[in-house]
Backbone bond lengths (Angstrom), bond angles and torsions (degrees), N, CA, C in turn:
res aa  C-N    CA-C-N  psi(-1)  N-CA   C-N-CA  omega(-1)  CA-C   N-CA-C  phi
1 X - - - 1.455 - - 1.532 110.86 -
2 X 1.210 116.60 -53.02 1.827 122.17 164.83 1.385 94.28 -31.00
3 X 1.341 134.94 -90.58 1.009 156.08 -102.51 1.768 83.38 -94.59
4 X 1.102 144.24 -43.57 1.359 147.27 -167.65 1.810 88.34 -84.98
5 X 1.228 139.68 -37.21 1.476 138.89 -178.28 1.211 112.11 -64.55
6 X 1.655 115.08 -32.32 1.632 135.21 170.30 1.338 122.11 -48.34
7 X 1.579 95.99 -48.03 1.380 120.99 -158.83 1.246 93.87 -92.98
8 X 0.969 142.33 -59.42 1.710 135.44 -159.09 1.882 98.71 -76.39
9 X 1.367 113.73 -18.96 1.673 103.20 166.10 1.236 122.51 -71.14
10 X 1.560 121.61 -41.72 0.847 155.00 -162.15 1.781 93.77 -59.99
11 X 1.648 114.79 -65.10 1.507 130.90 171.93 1.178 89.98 -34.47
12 X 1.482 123.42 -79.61 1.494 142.08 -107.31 1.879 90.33 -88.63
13 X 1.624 104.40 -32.38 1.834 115.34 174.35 1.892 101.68 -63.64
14 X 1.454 114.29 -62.01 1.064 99.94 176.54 1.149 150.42 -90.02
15 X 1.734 109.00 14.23 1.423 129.72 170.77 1.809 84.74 -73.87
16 X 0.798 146.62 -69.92 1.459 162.90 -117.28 2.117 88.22 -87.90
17 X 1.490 87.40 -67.01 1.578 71.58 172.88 1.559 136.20 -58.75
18 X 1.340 98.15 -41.31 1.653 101.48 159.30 1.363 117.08 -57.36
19 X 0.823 131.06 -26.45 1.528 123.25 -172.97 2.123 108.30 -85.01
20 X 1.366 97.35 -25.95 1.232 106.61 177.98 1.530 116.88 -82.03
21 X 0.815 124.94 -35.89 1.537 145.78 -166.85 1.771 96.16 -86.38
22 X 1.305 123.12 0.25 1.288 117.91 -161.28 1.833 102.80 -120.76
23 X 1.279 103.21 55.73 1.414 112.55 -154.99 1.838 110.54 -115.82
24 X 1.434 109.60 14.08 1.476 115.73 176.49 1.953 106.57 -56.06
25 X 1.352 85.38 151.44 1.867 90.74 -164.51 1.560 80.82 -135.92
26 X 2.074 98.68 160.48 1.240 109.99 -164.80 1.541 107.47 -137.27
27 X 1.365 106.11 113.45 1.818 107.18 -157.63 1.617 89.50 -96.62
28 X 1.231 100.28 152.12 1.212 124.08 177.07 2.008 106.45 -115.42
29 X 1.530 112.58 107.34 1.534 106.70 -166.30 1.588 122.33 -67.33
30 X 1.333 117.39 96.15 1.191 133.90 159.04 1.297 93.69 106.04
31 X 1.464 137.78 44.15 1.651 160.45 172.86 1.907 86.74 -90.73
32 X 1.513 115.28 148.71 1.171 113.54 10.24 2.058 90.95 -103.37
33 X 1.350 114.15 2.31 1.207 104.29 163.55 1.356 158.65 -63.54
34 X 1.437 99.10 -44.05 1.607 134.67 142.73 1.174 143.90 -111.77
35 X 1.207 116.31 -144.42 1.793 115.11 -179.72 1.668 99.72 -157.60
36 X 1.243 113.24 -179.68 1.499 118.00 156.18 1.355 126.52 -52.76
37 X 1.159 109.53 71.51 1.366 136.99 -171.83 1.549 123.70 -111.48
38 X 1.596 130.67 174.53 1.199 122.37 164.19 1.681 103.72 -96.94
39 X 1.032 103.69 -18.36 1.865 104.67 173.73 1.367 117.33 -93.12
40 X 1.733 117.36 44.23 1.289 105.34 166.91 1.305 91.38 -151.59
41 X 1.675 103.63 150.00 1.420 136.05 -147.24 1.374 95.46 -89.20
42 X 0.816 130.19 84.60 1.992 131.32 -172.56 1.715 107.25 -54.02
43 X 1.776 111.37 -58.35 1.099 106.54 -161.29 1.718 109.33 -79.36
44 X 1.294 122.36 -15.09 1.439 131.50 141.18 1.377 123.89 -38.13
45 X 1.229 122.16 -63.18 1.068 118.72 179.27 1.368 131.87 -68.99
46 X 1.531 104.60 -23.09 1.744 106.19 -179.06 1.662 105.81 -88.72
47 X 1.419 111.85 -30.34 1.455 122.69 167.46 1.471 114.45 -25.58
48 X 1.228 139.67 -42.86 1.362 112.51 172.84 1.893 102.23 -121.13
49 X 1.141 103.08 50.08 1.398 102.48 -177.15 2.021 96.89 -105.47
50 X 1.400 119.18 157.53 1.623 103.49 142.99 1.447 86.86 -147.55
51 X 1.401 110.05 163.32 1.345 133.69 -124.33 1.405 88.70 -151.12
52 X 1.276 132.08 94.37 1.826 147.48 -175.56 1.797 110.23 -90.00
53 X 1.108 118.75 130.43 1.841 101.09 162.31 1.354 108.49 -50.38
54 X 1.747 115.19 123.32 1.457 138.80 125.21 1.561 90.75 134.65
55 X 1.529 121.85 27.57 1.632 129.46 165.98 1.704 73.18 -90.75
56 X 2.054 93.08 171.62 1.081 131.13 179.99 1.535 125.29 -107.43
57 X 1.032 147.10 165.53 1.327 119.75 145.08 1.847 100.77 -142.00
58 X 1.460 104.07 149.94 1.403 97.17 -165.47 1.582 102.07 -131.93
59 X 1.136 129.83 130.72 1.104 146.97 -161.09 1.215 122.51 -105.63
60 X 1.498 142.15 88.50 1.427 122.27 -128.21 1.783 77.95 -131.78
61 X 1.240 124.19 160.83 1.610 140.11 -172.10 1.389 120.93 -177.39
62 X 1.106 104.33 -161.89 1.639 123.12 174.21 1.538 118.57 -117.41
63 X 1.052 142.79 123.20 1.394 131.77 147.29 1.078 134.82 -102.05
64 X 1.166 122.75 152.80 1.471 117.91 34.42 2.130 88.63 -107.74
65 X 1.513 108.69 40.37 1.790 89.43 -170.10 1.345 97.82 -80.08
66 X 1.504 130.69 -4.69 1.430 143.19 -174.52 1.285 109.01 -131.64
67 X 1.543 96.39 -174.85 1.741 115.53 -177.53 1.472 75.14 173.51
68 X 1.739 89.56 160.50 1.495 123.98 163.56 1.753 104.40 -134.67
69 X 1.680 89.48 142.81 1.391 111.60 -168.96 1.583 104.39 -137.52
70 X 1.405 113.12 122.56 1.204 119.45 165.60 1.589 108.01 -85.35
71 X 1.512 114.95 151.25 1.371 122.22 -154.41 1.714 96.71 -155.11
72 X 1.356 104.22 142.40 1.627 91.89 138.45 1.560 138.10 -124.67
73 X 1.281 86.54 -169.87 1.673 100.66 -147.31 1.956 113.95 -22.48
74 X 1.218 96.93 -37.16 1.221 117.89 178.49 1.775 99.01 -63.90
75 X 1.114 115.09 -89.06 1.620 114.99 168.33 1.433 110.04 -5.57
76 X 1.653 119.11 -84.28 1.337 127.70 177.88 1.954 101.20 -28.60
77 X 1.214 105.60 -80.63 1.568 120.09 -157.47 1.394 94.41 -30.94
78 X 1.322 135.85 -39.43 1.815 146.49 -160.20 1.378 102.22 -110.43
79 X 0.847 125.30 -4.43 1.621 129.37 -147.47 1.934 122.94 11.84
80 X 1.113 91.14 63.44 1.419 114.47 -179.70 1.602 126.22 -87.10
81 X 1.287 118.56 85.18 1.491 90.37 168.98 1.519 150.72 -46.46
82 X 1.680 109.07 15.59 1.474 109.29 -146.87 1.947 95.30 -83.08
83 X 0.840 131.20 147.11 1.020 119.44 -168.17 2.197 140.93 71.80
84 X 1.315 70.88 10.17 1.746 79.59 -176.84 1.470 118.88 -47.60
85 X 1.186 94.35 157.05 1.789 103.88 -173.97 1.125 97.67 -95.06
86 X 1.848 135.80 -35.90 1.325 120.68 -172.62 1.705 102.72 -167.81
87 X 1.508 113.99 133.45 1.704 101.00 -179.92 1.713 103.80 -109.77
88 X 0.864 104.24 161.89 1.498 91.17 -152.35 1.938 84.09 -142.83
89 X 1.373 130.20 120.41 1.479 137.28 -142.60 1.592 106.46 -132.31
90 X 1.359 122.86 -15.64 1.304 129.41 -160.90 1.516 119.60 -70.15
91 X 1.245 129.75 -39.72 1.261 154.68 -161.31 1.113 115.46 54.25
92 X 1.840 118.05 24.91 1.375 109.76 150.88 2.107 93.76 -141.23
93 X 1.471 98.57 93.61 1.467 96.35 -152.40 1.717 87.43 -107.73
94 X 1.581 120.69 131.83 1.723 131.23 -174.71 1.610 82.35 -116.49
95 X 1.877 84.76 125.13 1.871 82.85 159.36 1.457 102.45 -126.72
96 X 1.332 139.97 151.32 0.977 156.62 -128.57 1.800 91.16 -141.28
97 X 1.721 99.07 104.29 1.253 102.22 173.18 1.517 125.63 -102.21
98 X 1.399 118.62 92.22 1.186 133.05 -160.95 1.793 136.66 -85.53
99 X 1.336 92.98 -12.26 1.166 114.78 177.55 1.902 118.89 -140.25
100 X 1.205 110.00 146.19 1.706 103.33 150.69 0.842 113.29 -26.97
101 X 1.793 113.42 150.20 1.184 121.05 137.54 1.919 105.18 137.67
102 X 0.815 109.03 -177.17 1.876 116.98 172.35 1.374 103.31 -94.64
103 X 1.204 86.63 150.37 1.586 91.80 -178.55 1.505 94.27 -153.54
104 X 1.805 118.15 146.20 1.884 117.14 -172.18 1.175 88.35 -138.13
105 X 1.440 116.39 137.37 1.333 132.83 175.54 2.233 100.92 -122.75
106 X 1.092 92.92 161.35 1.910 106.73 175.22 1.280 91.25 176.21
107 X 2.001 69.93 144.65 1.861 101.25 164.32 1.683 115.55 -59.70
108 X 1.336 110.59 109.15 1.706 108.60 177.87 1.682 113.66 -69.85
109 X 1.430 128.73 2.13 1.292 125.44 158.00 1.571 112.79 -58.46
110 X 1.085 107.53 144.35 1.596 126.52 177.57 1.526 100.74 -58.60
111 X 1.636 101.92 121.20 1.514 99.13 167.96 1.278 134.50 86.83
112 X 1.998 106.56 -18.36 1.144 118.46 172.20 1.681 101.58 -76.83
113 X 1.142 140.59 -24.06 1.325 143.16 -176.14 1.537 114.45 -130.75
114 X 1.507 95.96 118.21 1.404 109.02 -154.13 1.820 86.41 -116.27
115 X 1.525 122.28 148.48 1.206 117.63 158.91 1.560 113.70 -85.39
116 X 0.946 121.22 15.19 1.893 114.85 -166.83 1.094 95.80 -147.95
117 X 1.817 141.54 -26.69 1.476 143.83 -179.31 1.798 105.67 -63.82
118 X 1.434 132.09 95.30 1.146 111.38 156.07 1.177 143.43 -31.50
119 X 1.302 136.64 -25.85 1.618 156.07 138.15 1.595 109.53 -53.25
120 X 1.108 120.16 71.88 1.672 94.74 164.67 1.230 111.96 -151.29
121 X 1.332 121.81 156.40 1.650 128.84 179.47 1.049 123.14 -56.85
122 X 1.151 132.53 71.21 1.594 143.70 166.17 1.141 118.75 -167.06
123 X 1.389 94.96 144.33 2.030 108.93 -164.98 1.549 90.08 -149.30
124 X 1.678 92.16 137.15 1.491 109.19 176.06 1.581 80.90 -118.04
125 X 1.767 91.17 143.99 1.864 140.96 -175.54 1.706 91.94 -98.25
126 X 0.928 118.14 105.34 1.819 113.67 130.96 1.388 113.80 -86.05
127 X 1.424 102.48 134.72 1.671 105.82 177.98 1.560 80.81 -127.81
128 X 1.398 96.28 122.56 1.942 117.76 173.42 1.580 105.79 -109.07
129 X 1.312 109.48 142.95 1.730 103.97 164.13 1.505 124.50 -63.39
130 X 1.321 99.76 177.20 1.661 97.88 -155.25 1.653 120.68 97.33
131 X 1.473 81.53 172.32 1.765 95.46 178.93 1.100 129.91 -93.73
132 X 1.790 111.83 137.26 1.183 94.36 -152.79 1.586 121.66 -72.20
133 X 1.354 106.22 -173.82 1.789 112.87 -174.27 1.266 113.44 -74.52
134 X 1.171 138.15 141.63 1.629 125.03 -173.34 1.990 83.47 -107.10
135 X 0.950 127.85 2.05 1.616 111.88 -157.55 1.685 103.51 -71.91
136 X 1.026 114.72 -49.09 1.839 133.29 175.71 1.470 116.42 -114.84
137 X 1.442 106.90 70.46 1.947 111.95 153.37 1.724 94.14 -82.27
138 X 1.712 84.17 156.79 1.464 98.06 -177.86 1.364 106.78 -82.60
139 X 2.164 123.91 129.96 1.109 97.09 158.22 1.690 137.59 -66.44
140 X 1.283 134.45 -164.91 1.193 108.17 166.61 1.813 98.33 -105.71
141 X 1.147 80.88 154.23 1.726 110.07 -160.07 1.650 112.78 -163.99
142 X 1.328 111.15 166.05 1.767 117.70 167.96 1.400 105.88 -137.89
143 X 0.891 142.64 174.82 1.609 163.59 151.27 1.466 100.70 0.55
144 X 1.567 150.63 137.28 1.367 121.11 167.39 1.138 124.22 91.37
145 X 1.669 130.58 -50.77 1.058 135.30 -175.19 1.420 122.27 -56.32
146 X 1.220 96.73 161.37 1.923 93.74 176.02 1.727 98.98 -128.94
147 X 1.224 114.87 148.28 0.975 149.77 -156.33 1.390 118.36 -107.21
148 X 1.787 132.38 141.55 1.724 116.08 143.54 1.220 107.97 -83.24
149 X 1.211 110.47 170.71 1.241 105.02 177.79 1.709 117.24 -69.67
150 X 1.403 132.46 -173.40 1.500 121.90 -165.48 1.742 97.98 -79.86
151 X 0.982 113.88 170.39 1.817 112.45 152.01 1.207 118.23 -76.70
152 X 1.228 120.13 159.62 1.333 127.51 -172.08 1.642 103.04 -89.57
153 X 1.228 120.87 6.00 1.735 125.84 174.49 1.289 98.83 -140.01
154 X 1.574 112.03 138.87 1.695 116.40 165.93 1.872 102.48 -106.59
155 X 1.305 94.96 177.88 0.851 114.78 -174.82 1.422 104.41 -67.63
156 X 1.441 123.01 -44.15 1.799 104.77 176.71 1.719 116.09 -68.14
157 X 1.464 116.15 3.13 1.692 105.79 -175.49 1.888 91.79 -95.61
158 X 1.100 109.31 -20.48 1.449 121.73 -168.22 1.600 95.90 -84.11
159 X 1.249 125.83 -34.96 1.682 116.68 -174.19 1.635 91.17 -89.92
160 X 0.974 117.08 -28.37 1.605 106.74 -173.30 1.866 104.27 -88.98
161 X 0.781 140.39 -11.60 1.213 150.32 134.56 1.987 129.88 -43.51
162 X 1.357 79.75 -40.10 1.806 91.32 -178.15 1.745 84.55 -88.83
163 X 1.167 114.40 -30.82 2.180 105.52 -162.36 1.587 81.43 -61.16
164 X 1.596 116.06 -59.74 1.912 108.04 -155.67 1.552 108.10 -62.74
165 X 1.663 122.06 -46.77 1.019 128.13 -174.47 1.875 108.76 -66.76
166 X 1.479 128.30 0.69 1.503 123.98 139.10 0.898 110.78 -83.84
167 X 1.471 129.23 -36.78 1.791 110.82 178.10 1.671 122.53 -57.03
168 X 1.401 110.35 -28.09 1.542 124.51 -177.19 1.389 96.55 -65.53
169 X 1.535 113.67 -77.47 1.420 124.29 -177.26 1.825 101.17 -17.47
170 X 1.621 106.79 -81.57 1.454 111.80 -146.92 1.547 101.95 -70.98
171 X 1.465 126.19 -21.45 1.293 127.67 172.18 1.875 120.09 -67.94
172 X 1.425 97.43 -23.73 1.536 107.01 169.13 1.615 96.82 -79.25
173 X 1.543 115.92 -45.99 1.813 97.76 -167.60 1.408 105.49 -62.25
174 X 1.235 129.20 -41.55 1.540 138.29 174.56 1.575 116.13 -28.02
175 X 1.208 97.89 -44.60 1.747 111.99 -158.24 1.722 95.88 -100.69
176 X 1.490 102.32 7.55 1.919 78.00 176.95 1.684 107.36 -125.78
């Protein structure tokens, strides 16, 4: 009987951690106000964002009046496509932020990304370690759309909530 009380904690510990650890969030770029647009405030919007390995960020537009272009740092500073790491054409484009580090994206249309225009299509990603932020997941939305505002709980405080609230459960059946 111990030995089966062991075992079902043992589950009930690492259901709980899995469920916690399972906290990737999915930004929608310049949501929930705008989109990949020339009327949205980039460095506003990422300003209270942080950006963890295995969040998303999704880049939603029009084409062909846009594109997204990953660049580096150098790229961004000029806003140059010469050298791009990746052009990305879809106007509903998910990039998968997988690692540390900075990362600069811009519109490769002429003019949409200005180095001196306060308005312009490009947003630099910090992806920091840790878990990600539940404060800004993207709702789902497109170009245009209007929005509620987010909930004040995501879905990873809610799975990490259900992981402890099985540990309670099976730790109360244990003890009776």
């Amino acid at each position: 009987m111990a030995a089966m009380k062991i075992t079902l904690l043992a589950v009930a510990a690492i259901s709980a951690l899995l469920l916690g650890t399972a906290s990737a969030a999915t930004y929608g770029v310049g949501e929930p106000g705008g989109s990949w647009t020339l009327n949205t405030d980039y460095s506003n919007w990422v300003s209270n964002k942080k950006f963890h390995p295995g969040d998303e960020i999704v880049f939603k537009y029009s084409t062909p009046a846009h594109d997204v272009v990953e660049v580096s740092k150098a790229g961004y500073d000029s806003c140059s496509t010469d050298g791009a790491i990746n052009t990305l054409t879809s106007g509903n484009d998910v990039i998968s932020l997988n690692a540390t580090g900075t990362r600069y994206f811009i519109c490769g249309v002429p003019s949409h990304c200005s180095p001196t225009a306060a308005a312009s299509m490009k947003v630099t990603i910090e992806v920091v370690p840790g878990a990600s932020s539940p404060s800004s997941p993207m709702p789902a939305a497109g170009p245009g759309a209007t929005n509620p505002p987010p909930p004040s709980s995501t879905a990873t405080s809610v799975g990490a909530a259900a992981g402890f609230g099985l540990v309670a459960l099976l730790a109360a059946g244990l003890m009776a």
